[in-house]
C-alpha positions as CSV (number, residue, x, y, z in Angstrom):
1,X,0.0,0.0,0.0
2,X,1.2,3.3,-1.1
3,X,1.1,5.9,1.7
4,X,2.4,9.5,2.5
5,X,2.6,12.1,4.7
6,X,2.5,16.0,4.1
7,X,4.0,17.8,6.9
8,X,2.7,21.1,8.6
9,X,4.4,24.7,7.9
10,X,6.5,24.8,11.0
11,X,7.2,20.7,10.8
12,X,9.5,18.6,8.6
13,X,10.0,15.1,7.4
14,X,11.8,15.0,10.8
15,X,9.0,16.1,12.9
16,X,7.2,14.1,15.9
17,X,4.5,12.5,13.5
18,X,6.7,11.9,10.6
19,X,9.3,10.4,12.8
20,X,6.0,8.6,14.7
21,X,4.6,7.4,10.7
22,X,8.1,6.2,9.6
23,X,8.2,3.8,12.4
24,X,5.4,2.0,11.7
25,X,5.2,2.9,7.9
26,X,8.9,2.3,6.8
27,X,8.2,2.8,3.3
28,X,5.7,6.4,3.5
29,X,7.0,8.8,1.2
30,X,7.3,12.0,3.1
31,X,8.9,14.6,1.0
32,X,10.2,18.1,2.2
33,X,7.8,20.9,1.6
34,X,7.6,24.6,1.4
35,X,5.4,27.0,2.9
36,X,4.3,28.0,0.2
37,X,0.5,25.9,-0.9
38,X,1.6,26.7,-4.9
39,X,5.0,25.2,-5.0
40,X,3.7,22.0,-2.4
41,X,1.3,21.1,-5.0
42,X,3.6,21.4,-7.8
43,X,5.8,19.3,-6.4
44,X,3.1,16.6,-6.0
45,X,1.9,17.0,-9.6
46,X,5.8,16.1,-10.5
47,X,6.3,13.4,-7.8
48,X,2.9,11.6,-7.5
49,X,2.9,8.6,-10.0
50,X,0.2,6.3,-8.5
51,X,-2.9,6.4,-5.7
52,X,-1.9,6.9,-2.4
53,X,-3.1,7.2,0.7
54,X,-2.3,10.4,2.4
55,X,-2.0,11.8,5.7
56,X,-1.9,15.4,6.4
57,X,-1.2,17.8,9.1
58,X,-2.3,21.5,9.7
59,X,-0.6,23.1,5.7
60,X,-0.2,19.6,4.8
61,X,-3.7,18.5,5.2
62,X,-5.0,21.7,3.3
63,X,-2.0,20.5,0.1
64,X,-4.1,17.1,0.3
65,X,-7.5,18.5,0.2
66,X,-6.1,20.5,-2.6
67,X,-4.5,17.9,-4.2
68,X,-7.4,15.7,-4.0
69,X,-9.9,18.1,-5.4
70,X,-7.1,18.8,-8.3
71,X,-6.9,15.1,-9.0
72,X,-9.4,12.5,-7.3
73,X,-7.8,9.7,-8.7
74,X,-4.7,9.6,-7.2
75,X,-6.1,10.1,-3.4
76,X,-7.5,6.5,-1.8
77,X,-8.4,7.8,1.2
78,X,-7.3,10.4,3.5
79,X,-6.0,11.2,7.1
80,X,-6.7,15.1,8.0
81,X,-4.5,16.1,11.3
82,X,-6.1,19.7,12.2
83,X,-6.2,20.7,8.1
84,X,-5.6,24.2,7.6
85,X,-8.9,25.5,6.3
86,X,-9.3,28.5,8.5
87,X,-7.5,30.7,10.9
88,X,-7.1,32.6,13.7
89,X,-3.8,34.0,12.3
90,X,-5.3,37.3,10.6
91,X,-1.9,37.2,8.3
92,X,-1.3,33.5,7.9
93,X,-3.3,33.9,4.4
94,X,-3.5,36.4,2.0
95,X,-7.6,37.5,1.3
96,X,-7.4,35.6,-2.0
97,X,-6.2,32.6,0.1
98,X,-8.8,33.3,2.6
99,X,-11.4,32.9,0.0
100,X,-10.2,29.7,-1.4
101,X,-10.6,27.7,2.1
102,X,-14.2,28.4,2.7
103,X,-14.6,26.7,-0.5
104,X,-12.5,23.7,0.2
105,X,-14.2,20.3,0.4
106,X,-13.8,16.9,0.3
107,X,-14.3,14.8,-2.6
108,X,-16.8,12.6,-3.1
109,X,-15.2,8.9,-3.1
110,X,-12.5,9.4,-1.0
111,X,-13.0,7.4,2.7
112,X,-11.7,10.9,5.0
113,X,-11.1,10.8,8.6
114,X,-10.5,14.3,9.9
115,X,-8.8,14.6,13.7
116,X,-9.6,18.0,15.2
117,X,-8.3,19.4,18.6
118,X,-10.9,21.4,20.2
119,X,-8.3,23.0,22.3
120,X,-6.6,23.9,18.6
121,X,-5.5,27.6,18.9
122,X,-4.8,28.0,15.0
123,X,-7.3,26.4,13.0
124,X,-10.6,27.0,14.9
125,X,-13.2,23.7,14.6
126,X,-15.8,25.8,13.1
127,X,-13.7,26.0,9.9
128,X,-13.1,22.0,9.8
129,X,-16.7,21.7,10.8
130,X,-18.0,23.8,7.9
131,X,-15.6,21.8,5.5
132,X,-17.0,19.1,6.0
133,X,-20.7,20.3,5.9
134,X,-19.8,21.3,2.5
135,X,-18.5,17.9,1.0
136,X,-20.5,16.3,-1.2
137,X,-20.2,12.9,0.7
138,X,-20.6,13.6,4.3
139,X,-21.3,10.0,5.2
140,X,-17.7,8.7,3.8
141,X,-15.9,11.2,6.5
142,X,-15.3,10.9,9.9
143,X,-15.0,13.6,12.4
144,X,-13.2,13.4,15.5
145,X,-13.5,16.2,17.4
146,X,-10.5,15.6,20.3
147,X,-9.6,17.1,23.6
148,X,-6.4,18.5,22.0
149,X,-4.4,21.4,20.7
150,X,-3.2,22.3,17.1
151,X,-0.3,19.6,17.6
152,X,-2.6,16.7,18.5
153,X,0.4,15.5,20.4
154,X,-2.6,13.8,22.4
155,X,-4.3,11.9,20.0
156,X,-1.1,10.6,17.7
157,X,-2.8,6.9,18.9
158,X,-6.1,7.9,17.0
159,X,-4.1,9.4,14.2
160,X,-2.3,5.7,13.8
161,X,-5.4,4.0,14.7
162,X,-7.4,6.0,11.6
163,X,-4.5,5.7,9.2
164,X,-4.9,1.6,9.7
165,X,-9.0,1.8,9.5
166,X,-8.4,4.1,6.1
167,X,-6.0,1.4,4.5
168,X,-8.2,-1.2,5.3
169,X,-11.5,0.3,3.6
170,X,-9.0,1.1,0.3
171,X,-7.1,-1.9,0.6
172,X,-10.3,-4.2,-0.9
173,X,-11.0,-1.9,-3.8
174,X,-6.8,-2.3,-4.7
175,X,-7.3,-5.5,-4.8
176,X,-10.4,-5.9,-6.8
């Protein structure tokens, strides 16, 4: 099973969950990002050969929403870690960038479980709430709504636990 991991702005392919992911994933592709949401997904559009399922945290689970609604068909399934689709920075986004995250979604088709700390100081839950009212498939997501902050330091045994319930669901269709 193909799986990766899109690290956070102020994170790395060093970071507590990517270290965490590449102990029990010794073959996830986690690749060095930028802060910049542009030059992330171009690098994806280069790098990204085959399905995958993804993981991402805080910027790196807005690049896989992104990258899913850009191209459906090479996202299995998806694990959101406190996705970036709001926040309470006033100059974290730009107002064009603003704009484009109340219309991010989910698409339809792809099994999502999103893990939201309700403690979570940068992306507030109403955003990640309203994300997912919008999807078109609201009954193939799963919100968990935590006792947590924006790290999710807390909950990194859910985060494990949903990546294994994710490959499961998408393992079947693989193999049919």
């Amino acid at each position: 099973m193909d799986i990766c991991f899109f690290h956070g702005m102020d994170s790395s392919p060093q970071g507590t969950k990517s270290t965490l992911l590449r102990h029990h994933y010794p073959r996830i592709w986690i690749p060095a990002l930028p802060p910049d949401v542009e030059e992330r997904l171009n690098i994806l559009d280069r790098e990204v050969k085959r399905p995958m399922v993804v993981v991402g945290s805080s910027l790196g689970g807005l690049t896989a929403l992104l990258f899913a609604m850009r191209k459906p068909q090479w996202v299995e399934g998806m694990v959101l870690l406190a996705p970036a689709v709001g926040t309470n920075s006033p100059d974290l986004f730009d107002a064009r960038q603003k704009k484009v995250l109340q219309t991010v979604y989910i698409p339809a088709g792809i099994p999502t479980t999103v893990i939201a700390g309700i403690r979570d100081d940068v992306i507030p839950i109403s955003a990640i709430r309203s994300m997912v009212a919008r999807s078109p498939d609201r009954h193939g997501i799963t919100l968990h709504e935590v006792d947590d902050d924006h790290n999710l330091h807390k909950s990194l045994d859910l985060m494990l636990q949903s990546i294994r319930e994710i490959l499961d669901e998408v393992s079947p269709k693989r193999a049919g």
